[in-house]
N, C-alpha and C positions, 0 to 999 in steps of 0.2 A: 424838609420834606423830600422821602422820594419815592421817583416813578420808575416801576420797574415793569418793562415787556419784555417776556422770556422769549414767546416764540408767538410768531407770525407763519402762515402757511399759504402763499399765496398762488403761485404760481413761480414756472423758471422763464417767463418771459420780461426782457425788461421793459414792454409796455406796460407790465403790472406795476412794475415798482418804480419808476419814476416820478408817478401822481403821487404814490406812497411818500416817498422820501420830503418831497415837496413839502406834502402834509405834515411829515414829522418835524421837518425842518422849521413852521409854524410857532412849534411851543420854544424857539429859541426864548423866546422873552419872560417865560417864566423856572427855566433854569437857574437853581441855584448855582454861580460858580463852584467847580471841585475839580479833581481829577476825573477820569475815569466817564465824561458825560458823552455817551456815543451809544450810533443804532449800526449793526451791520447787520448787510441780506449777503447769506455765504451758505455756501454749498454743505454744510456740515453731515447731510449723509450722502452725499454724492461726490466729495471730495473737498478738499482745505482752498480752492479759490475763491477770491472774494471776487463776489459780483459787484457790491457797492459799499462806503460806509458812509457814516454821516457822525461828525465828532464838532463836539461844544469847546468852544471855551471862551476869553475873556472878548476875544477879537468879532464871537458871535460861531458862526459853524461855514463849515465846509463839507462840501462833498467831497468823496476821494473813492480811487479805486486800492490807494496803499494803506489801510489805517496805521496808526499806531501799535507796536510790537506786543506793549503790554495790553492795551485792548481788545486782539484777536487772541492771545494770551487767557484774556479774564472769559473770551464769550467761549473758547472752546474748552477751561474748566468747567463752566455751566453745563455745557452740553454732553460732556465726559460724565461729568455724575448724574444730571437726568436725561441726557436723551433717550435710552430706553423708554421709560415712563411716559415721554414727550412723545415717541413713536406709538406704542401703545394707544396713548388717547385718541392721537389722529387719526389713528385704524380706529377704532371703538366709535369715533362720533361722525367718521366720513366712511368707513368703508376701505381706506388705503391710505396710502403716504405719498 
């Protein structure tokens, strides 16, 4: 089985996302082991820093501020082919980005 969140839009403060992350961090126990099992909160239209990431594996997860190469790798292919689409909506359903 998988779960896949494209995009979150929360805020740039990290009072917002540390509850967040916490949260996410939750469904450690229903992860399938794989490669590739990680959340990052990163600036992708305000620049390539990572604010936070959060990556799975067999040992359980960690937070980091460095994720893995190939994982910011895979999230800013995602973002290269829809962010347009991804900014659009959030204009569309809030009024701005």
């Amino acid at each position: 089985q998988i779960v896949t969140m494209d995009h979150i839009f929360l805020s740039e403060s990290y009072e917002i996302f540390m509850p967040l992350m916490a949260c996410v961090r939750g469904i450690e126990k229903f992860i399938t082991l794989g490669e590739n099992n990680f959340a990052l909160i990163y600036y992708y239209w305000w620049g390539s820093e990572i604010a936070i990431a959060l990556e799975f594996d067999a040992n359980g997860s960690r937070i980091t501020a460095n994720p893995k190469a190939e994982n910011l790798t895979i999230a800013d292919a995602f973002f290269d082919e829809h962010g347009e689409a991804l900014a659009e909506e959030l204009y569309n359903k809030q009024g701005f980005i």
